[in-house]
FIKE-151830 format. One record per residue (C-alpha): chain; x, y, z; residue in three letters. Coordinates in Angstrom, 2 decimals. Layout:
<sites>
SITE; A; X; Y; Z; ALA .
...
</sites>
This chain:
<sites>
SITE; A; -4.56; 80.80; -62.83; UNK .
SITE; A; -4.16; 81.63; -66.60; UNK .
SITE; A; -4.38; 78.58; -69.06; UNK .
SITE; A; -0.61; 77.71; -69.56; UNK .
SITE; A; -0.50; 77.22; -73.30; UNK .
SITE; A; 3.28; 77.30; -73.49; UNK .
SITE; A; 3.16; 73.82; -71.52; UNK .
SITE; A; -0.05; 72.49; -73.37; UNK .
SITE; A; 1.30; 73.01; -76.46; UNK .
SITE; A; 5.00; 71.38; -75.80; UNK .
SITE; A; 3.02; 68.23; -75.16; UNK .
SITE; A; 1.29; 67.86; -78.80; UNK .
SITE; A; 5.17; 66.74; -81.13; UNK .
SITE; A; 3.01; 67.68; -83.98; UNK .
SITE; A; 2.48; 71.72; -83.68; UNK .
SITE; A; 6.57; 71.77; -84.22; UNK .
SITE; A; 5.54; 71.60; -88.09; UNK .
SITE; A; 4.45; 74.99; -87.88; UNK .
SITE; A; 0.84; 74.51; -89.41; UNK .
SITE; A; -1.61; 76.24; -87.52; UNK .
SITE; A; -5.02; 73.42; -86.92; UNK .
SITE; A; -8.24; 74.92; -86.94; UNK .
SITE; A; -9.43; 71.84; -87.76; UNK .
SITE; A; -10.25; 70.32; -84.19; UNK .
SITE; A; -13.69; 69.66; -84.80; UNK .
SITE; A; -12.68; 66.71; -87.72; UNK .
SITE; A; -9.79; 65.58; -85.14; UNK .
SITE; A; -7.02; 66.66; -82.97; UNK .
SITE; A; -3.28; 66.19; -82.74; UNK .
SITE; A; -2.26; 63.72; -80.50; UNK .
SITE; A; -0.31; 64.58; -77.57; UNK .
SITE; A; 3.21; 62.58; -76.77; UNK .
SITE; A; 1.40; 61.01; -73.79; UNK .
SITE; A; -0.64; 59.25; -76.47; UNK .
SITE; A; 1.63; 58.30; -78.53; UNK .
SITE; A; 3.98; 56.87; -75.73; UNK .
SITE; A; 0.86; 54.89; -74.95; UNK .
SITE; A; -0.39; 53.02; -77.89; UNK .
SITE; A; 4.25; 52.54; -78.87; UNK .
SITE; A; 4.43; 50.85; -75.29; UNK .
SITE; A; 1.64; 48.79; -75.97; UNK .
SITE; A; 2.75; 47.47; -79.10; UNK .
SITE; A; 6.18; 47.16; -77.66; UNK .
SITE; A; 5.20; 44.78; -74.44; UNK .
SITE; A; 3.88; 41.04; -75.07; UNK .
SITE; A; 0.51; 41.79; -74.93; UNK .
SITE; A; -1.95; 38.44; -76.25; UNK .
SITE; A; -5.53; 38.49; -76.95; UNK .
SITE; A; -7.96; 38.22; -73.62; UNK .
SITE; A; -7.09; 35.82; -71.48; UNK .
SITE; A; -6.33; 35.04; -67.68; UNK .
SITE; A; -4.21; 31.94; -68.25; UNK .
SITE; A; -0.94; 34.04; -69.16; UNK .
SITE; A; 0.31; 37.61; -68.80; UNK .
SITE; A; 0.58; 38.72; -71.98; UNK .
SITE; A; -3.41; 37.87; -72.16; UNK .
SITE; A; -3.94; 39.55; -68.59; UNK .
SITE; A; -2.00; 42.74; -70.34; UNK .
SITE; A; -5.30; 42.96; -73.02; UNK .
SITE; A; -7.69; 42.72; -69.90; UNK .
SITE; A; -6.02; 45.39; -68.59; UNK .
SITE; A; -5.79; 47.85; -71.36; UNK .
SITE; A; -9.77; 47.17; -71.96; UNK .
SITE; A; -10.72; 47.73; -68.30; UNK .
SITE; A; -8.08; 51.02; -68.35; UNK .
SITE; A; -10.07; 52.40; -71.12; UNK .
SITE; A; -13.22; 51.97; -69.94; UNK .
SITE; A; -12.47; 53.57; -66.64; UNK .
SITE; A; -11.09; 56.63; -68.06; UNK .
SITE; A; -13.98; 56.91; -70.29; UNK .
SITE; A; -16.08; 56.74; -67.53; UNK .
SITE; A; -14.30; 59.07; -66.02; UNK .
SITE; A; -14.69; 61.87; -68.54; UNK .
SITE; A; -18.26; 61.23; -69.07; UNK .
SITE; A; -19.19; 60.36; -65.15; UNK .
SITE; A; -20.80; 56.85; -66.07; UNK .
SITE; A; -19.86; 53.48; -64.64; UNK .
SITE; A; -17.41; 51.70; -66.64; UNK .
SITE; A; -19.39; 48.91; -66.96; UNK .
SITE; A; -21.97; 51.28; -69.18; UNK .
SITE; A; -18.68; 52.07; -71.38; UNK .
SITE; A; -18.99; 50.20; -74.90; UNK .
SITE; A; -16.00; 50.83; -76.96; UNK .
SITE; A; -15.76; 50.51; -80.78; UNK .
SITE; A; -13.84; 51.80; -83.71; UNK .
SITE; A; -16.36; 55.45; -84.60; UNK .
SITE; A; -19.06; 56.73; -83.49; UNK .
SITE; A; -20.72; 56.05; -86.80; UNK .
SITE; A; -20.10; 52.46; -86.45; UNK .
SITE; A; -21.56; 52.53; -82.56; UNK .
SITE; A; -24.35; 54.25; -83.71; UNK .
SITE; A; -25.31; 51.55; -86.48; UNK .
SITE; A; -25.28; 48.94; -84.03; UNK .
SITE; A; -27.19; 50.79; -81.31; UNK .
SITE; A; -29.57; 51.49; -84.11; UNK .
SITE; A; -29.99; 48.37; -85.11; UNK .
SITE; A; -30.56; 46.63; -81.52; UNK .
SITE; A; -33.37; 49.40; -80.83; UNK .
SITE; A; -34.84; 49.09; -84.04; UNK .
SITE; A; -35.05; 45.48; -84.41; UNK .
SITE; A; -37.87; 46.12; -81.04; UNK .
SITE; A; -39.71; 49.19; -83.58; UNK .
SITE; A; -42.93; 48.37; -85.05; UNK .
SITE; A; -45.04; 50.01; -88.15; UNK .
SITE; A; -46.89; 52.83; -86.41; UNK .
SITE; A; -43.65; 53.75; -84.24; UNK .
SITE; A; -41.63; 56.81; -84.75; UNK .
SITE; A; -38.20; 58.47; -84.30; UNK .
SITE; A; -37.19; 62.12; -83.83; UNK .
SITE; A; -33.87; 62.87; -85.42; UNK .
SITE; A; -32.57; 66.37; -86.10; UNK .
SITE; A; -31.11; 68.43; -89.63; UNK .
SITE; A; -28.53; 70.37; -87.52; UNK .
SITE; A; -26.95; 66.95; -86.52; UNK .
SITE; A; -24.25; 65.01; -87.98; UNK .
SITE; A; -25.20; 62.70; -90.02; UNK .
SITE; A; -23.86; 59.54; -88.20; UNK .
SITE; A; -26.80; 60.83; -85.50; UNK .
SITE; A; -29.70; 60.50; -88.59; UNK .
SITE; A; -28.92; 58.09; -91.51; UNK .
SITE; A; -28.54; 55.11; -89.07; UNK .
SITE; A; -31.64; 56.22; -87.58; UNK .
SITE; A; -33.58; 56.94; -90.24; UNK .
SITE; A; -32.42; 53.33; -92.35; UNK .
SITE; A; -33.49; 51.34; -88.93; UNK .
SITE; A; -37.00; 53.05; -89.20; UNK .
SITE; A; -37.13; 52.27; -92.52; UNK .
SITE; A; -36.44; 48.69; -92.02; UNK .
SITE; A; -39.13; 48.28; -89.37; UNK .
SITE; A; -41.61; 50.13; -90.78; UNK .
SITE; A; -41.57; 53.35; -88.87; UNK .
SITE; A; -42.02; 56.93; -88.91; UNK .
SITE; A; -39.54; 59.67; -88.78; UNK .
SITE; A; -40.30; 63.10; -87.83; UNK .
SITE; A; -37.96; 65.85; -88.12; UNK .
SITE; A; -36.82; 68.69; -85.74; UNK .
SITE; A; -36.09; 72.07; -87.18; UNK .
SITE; A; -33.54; 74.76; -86.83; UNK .
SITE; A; -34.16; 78.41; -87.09; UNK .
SITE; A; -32.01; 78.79; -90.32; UNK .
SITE; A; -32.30; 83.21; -88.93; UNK .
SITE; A; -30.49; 82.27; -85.84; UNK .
SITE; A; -29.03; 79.11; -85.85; UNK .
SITE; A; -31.03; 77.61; -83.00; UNK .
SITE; A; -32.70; 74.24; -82.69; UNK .
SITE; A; -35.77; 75.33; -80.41; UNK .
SITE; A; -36.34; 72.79; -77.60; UNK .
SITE; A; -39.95; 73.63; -78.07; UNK .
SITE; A; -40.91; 72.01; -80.89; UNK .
SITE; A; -39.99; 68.67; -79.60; UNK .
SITE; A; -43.83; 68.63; -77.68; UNK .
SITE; A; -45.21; 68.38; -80.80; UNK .
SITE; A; -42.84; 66.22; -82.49; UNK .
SITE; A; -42.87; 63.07; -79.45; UNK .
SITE; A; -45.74; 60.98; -78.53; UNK .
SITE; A; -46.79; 58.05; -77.54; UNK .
SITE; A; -45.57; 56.15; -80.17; UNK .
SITE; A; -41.92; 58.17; -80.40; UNK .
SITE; A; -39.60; 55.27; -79.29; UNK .
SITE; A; -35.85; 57.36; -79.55; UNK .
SITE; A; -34.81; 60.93; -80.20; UNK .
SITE; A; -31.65; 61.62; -81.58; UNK .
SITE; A; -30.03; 65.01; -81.25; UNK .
SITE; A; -26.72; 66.49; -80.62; UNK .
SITE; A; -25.32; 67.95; -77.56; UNK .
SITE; A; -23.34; 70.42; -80.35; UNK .
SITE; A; -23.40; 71.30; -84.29; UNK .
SITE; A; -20.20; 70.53; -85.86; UNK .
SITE; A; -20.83; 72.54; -88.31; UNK .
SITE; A; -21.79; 76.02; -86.51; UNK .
SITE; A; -20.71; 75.10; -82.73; UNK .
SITE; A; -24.92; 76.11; -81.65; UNK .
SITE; A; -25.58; 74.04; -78.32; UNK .
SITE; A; -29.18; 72.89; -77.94; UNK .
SITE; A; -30.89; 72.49; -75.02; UNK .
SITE; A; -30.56; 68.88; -74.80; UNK .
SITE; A; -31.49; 68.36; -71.44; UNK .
SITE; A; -35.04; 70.05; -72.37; UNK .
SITE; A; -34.90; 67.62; -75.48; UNK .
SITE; A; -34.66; 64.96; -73.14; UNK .
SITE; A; -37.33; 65.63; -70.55; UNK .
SITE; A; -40.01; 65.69; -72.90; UNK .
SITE; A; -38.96; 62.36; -74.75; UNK .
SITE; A; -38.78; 60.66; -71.72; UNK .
SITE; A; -41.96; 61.88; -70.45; UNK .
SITE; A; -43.30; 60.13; -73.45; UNK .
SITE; A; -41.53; 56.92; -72.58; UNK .
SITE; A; -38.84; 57.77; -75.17; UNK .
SITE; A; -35.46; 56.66; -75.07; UNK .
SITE; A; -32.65; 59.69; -75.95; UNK .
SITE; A; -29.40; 59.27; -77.97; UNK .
SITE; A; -26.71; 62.19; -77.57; UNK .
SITE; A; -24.53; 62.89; -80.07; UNK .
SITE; A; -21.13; 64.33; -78.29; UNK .
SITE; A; -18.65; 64.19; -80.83; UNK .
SITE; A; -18.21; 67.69; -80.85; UNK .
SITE; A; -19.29; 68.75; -77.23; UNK .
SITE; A; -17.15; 66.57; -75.31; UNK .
SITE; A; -13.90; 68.21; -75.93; UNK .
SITE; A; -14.91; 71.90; -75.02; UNK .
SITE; A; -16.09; 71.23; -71.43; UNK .
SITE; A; -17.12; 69.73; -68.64; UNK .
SITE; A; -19.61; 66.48; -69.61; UNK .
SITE; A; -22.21; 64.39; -67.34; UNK .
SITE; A; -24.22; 61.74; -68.49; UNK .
SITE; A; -26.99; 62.58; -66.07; UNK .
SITE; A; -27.01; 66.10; -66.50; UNK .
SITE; A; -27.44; 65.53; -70.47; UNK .
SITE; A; -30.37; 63.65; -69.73; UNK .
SITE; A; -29.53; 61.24; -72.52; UNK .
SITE; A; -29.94; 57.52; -72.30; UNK .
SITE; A; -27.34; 57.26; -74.95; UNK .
SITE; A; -24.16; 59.49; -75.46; UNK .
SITE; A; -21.58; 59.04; -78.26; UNK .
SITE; A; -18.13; 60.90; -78.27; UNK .
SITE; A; -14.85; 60.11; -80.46; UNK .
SITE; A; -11.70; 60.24; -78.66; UNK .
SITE; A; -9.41; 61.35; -81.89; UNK .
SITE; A; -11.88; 64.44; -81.16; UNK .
SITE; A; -9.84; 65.03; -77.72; UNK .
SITE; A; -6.76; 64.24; -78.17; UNK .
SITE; A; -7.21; 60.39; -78.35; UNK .
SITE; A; -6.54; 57.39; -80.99; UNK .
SITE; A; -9.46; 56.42; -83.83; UNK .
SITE; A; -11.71; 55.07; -81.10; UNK .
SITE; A; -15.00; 55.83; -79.93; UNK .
SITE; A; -17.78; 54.69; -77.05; UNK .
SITE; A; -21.12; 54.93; -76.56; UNK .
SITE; A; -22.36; 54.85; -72.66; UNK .
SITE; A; -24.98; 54.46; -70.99; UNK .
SITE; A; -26.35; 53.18; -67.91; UNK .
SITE; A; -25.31; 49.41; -67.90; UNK .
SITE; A; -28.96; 48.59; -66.66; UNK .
SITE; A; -29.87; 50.30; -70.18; UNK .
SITE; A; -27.20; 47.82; -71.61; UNK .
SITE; A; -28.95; 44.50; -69.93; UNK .
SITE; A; -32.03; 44.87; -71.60; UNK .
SITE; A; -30.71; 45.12; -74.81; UNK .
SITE; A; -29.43; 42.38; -77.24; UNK .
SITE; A; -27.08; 42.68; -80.54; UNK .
SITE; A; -26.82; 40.49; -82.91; UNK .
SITE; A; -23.57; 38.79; -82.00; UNK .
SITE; A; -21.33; 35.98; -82.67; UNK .
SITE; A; -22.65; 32.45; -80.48; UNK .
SITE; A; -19.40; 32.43; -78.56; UNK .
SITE; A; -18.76; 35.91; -77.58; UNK .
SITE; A; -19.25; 37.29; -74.35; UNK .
SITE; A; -22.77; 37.83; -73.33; UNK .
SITE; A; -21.64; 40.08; -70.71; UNK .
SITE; A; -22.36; 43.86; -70.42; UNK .
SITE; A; -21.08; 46.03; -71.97; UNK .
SITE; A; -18.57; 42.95; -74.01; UNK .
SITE; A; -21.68; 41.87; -76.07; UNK .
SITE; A; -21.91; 44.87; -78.13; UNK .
SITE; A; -18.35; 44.79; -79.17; UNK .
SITE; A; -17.48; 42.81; -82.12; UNK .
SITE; A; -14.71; 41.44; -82.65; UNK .
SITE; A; -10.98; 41.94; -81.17; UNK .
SITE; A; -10.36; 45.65; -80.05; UNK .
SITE; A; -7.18; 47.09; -81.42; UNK .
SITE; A; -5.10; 46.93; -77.59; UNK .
SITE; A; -2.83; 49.57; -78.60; UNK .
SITE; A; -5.04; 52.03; -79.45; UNK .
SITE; A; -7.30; 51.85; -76.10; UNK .
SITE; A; -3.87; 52.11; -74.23; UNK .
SITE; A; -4.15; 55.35; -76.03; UNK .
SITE; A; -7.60; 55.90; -75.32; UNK .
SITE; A; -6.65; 55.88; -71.19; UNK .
SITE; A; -3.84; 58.54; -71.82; UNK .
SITE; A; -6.43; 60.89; -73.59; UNK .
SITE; A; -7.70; 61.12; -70.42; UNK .
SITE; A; -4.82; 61.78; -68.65; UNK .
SITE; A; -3.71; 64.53; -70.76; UNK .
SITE; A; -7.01; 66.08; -70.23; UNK .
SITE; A; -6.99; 65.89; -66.34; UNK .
SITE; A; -3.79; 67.57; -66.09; UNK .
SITE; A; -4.72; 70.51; -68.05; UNK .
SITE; A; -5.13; 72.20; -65.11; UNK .
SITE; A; -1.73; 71.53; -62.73; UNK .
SITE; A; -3.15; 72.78; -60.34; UNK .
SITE; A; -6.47; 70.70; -59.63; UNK .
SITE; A; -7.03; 68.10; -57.35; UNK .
SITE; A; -8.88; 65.11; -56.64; UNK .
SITE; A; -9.50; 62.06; -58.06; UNK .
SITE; A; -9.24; 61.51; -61.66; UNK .
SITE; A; -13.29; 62.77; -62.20; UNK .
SITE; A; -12.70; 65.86; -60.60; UNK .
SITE; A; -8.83; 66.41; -62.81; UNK .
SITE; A; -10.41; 65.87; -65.85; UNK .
SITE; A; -13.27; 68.75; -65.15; UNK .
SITE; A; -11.14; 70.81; -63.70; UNK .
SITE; A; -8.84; 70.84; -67.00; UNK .
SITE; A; -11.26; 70.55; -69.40; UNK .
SITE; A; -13.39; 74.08; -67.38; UNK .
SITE; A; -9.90; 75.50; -67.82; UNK .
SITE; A; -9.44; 74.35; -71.58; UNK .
SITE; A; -13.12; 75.85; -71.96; UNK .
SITE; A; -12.32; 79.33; -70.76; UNK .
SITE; A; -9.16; 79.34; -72.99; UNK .
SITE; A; -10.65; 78.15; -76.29; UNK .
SITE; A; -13.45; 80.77; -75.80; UNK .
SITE; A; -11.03; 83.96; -75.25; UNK .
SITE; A; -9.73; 82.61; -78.51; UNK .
SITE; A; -13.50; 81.86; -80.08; UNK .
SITE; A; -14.42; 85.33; -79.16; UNK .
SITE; A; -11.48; 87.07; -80.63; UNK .
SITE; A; -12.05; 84.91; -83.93; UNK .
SITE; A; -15.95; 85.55; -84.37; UNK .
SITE; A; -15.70; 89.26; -83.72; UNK .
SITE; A; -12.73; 89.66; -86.01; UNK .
SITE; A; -14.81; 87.60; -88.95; UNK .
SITE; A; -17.97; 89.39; -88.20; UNK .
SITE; A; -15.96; 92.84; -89.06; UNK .
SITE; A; -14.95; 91.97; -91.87; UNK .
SITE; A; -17.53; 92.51; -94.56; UNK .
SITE; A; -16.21; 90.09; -97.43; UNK .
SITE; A; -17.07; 87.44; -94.69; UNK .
SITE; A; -20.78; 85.51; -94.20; UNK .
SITE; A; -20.45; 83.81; -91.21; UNK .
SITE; A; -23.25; 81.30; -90.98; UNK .
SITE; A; -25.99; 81.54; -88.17; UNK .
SITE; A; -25.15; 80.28; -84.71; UNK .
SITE; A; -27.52; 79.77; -81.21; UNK .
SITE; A; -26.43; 81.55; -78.27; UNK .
SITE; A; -24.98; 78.83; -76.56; UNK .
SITE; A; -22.01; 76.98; -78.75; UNK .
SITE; A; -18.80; 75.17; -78.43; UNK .
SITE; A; -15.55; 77.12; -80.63; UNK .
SITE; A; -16.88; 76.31; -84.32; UNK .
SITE; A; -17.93; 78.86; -87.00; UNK .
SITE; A; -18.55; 78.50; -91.00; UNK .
SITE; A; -18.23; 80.92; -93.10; UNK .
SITE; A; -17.97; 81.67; -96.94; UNK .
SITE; A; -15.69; 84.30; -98.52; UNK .
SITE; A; -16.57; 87.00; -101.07; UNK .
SITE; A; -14.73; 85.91; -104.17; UNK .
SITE; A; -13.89; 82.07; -103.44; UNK .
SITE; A; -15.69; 79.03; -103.13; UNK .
SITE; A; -15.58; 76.96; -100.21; UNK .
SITE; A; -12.76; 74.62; -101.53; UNK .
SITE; A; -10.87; 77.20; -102.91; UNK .
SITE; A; -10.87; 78.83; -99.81; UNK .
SITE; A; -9.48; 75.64; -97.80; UNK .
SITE; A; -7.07; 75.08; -100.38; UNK .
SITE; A; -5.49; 78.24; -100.51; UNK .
SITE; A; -5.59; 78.72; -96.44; UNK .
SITE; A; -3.94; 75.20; -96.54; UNK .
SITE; A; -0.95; 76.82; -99.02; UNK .
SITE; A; -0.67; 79.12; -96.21; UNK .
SITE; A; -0.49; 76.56; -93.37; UNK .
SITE; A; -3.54; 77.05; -92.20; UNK .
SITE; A; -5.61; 74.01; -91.85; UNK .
SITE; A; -9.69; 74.61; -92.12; UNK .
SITE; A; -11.95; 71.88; -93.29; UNK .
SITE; A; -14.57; 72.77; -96.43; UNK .
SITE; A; -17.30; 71.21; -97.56; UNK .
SITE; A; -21.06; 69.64; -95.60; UNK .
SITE; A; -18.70; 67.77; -92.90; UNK .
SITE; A; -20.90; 65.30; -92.71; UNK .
SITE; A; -23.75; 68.12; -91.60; UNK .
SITE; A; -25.82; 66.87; -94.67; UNK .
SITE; A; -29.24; 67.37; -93.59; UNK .
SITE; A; -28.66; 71.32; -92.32; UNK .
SITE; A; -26.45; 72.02; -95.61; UNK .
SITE; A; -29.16; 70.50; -97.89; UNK .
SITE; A; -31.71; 72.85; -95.57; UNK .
SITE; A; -29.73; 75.88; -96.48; UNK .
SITE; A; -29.43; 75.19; -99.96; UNK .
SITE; A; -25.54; 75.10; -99.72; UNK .
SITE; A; -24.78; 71.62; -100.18; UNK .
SITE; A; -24.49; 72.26; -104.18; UNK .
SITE; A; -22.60; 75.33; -103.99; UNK .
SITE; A; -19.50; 73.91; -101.54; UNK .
SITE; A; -20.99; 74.16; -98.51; UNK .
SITE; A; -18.96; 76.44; -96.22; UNK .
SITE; A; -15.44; 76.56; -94.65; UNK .
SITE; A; -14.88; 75.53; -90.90; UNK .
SITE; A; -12.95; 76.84; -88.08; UNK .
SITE; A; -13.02; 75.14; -84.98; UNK .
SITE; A; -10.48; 76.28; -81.71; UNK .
SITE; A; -9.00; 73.63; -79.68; UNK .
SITE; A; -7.02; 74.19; -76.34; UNK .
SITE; A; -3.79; 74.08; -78.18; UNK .
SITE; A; -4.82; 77.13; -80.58; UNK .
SITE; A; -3.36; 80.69; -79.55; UNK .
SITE; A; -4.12; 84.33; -80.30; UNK .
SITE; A; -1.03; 84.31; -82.48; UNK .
SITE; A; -2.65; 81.87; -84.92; UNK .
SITE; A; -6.55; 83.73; -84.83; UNK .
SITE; A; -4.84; 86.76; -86.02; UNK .
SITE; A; -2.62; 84.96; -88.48; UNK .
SITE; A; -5.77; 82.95; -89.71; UNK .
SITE; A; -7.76; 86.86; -89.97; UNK .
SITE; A; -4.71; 88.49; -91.52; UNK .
SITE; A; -4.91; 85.79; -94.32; UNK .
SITE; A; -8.42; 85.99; -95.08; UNK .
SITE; A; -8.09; 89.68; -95.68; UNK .
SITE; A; -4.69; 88.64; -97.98; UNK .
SITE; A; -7.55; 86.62; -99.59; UNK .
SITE; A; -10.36; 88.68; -100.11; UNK .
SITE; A; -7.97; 90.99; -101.95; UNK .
SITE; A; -6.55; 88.97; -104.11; UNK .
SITE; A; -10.05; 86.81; -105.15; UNK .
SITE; A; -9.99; 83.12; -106.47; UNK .
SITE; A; -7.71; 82.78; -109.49; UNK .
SITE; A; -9.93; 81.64; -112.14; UNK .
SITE; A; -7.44; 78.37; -113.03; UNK .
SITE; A; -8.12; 77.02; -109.28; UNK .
</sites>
């Protein structure tokens, strides 16, 4: 059945504005589901946990709701689900509960073609204990982050490798599960960045072979909130610093503070919307969510395919190395324009690309780009149509006519 984006895109208010959002990869629009949620939520008496009175019961609720749909897009238990408010802020505090166990001698494998919410927190926790960090290469020809060169980066004393299921910056997908056998046949533990590979498919904890996998949900169509998951055995044997009367339960202990109720109703319809992407799948709400996101997938890359081969014939245009396997993300730099320039004036034209390192520090800074603007971003998300690839290549060739103006 052919991906019905008349109906996916009635469900997103937002796309009524007109602007055309190639900027998925630095967050979605939110679809009226959502929205619906988190209002109801703030609407209802809803109190802070408790089982004494309703309005406390409500909170229980909307935690345990969130957790369960989270588990359900990632196939984890929901007792492995730790919620928080980024994935930068998860990160820090799984990096400092691992790191406050790291020793001087021990190492940590982190990557340049990751974001950098999957290094610096990583690299600062090694630092603090006294550690090593050794760094994993990409091909800078082709875009790839060989799976190879991890045998002779992990050893024996390698306690974590961080790497990311997909660049937000060029879409390449690394071979993660690879990645992960040969940590763990070191005895090393493996954190997943999924950020930006969650939304464009089909995701299993197991099959990643990670330990540890991030993802954001205002990356797929959710509220400002993230998780982190693992198995909850994982969780028991670790220990945050924490508050003396907070929960010492799993997964509670690594949450601090009060979650924002609302927002993790909103969380639970994020995963709804996804799971009926595809009307016509069935099953329980595991199986929906695959289903739609496998049907999202095969959508966003008719689109992705139509967008790279229309920017790869166009000579003005340097589209920026990519592996073989990638979610819907390209940068590029235009002939004539910096990268700023570039966003700004595809921004007059409602066309909304991010510019800049997003965050990709460590592979801009390998490329020597950082100092020059870095690149510009496009990123497809299900909601994207053909209509607004060819609008988005019709306006770079406006552009590369017409150059910068030298008072931008």
């Amino acid at each position: 059945m052919p991906f019905d984006i008349t109906r996916t895109r009635a469900a997103y208010p937002a796309l009524a504005e007109g602007f055309a959002h190639f900027d998925g990869a630095g967050g979605t629009q939110t679809p009226r589901s959502v929205i619906d949620a988190v209002a109801e939520a703030m609407r209802i008496a809803v109190g802070n946990r408790s089982t004494a009175f309703l309005p406390g019961r409500r909170s229980l609720e909307l935690v345990a709701g969130a957790r369960t749909a989270v588990a359900d897009l990632l196939g984890v238990a929901p007792d492995g689900v730790v919620l928080g408010p980024s994935a930068t802020a998860l990160t820090y505090t799984l990096a400092r509960t691992l790191g406050a166990d790291w020793r001087p001698g021990d190492e940590v494998v982190v990557s340049r073609l990751d974001h950098d919410a999957n290094v610096r927190p990583w690299v600062q926790a090694a630092a603090t204990a006294g550690a090593t960090v050794r760094w994993a290469e990409f091909d800078p020809a082709t875009g790839e982050l060989p799976a190879g060169q991890y045998a002779d980066l992990v050893g024996a004393r390698t306690r974590l490798v961080a790497v990311t299921a997909g660049s937000n910056a060029t879409g390449t997908v690394p071979d993660v599960a690879a990645i992960a056998a040969t940590a763990h046949a070191a005895g090393a533990l493996v954190c997943v960045d999924g950020v930006h590979s969650v939304p464009h498919g089909p995701t299993d904890l197991a099959a990643t072979g990670a330990d540890f996998l991030v993802t954001s949900a205002y990356k797929w169509s959710g509220p400002h909130l993230a998780a982190v998951v693992a198995d909850p055995a994982r969780w028991a044997g670790l220990h945050p610093a924490k508050l003396v009367p907070s929960s010492d339960a799993v997964p509670d202990r690594f949450e601090a503070g009060t979650p924002s109720f609302p927002l993790l109703a909103g969380v639970a319809a994020a995963v709804e919307h996804l799971a009926g992407l595809d009307p016509t799948a069935t099953g329980d709400r595991r199986a929906r969510v695959r289903a739609g996101l496998a049907a999202a997938q095969d959508h966003e890359g008719m689109l992705f395919a139509r967008l790279a081969a229309g920017l790869a014939a166009r000579p003005a245009v340097a589209v920026l190395p990519a592996g073989a396997r990638r979610c819907p993300t390209v940068s590029f730099r235009l002939a004539g324009w910096t990268p700023a320039g570039l966003a700004a004036a595809l921004g007059a034209a409602g066309l909304c690309l991010s510019s800049g390192d997003y965050y990709a520090y460590e592979y801009f800074q390998a490329l020597g780009l950082r100092d020059s603007g870095g690149a510009v971003r496009a990123s497809v998300y299900h909601y994207n149509t053909v209509d607004e690839v060819d609008r988005l290549l019709a306006e770079l060739d406006r552009l590369a006519e017409q150059g910068e103006p030298a008072d931008r």
